[in-house]
N, C-alpha and C positions, 0 to 999 in steps of 0.2 A: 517549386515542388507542388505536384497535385494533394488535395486532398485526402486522397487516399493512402499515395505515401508516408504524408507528415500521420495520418492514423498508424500506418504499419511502424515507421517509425519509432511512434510512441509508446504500442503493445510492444515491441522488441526491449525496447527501452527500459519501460513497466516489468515486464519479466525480468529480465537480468537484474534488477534491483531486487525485485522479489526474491529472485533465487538465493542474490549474493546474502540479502537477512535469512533466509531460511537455512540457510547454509552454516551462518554462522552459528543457529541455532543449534545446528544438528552438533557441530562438529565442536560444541562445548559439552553437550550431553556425551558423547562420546570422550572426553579427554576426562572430565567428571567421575564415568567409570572405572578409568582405568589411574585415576590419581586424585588423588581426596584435594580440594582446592576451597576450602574452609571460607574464605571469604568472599567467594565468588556472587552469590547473590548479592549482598552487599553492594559489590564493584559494578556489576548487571546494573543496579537500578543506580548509584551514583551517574552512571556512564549512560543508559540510556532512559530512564525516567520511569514513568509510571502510566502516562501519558495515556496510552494505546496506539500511539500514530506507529510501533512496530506489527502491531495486532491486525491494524488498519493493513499496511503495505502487504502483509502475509495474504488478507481475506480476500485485496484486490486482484492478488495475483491467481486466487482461485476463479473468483469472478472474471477476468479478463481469459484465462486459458485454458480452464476447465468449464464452467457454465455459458461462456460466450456471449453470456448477457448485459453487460454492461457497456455501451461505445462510450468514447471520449471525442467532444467537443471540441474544436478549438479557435484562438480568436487571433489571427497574423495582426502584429505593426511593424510600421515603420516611421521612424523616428526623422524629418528629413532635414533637421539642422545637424544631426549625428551620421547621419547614414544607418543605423543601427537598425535590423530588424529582428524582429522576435515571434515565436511562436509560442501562446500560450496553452495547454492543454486543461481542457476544462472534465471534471465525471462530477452532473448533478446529484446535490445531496436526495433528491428525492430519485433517483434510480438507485442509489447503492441501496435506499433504504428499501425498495420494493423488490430486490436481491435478498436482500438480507431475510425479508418477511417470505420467501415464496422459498427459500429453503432453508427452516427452521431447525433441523438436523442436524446441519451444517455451521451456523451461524448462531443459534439461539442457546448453544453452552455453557455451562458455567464457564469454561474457560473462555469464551468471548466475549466477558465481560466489559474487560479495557478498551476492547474496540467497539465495541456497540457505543460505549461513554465519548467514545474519539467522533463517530458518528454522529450520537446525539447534540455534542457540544461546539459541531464545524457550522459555519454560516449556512443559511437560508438557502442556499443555491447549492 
């Protein structure tokens, strides 16, 4: 596969994940409404954390399909006592960060808290 495949690949890929968490967001807010579910935060953070790496997926996916400005890297092996090959997809920590910085709007909210902390606290790269 070309490179620019395994890239379209990947933003396809990136989406669909994106959408399926934003989705599930929505469609709690929505059930929320219409029936009182008392422990639900609670269960939220048992079940997915606190982390921000959801904040993160949401911000990428703005980044990846609305600002167009992030590309993603990536680094093929192959393994030749296994046969195994792999594609890795790489987004430098210092591009999301000069995303994040050049639209403040967007990104610089109190509620963007978690994932700015998911940002700050990812590896060098």
């Amino acid at each position: 596969m070309r490179s620019t495949a395994y890239s379209v690949k990947f933003k396809k890929s990136c989406f669909a994940t994106a959408n399926a968490a934003a989705s599930l967001v929505d469609h709690a807010r929505r059930v929320i409404k219409l029936q009182s579910l008392p422990e639900y935060d609670a269960k939220r953070i048992e079940y997915f954390g606190t982390d921000g790496i959801h904040d993160f997926v949401i911000a990428l996916r703005v980044m990846l399909q609305h600002l167009h400005i992030v590309g993603a890297g990536y680094q093929r092996t192959h393994d030749l006592r296994t046969g195994t090959k792999t594609a890795t997809f790489i987004i430098s920590k210092p591009s999301v960060q000069r995303v994040i910085s050049s639209a403040p709007e967007r990104f610089g909210r109190r509620a963007d808290a978690a994932m700015l902390a998911f940002v700050q606290a990812a590896g060098s790269n």
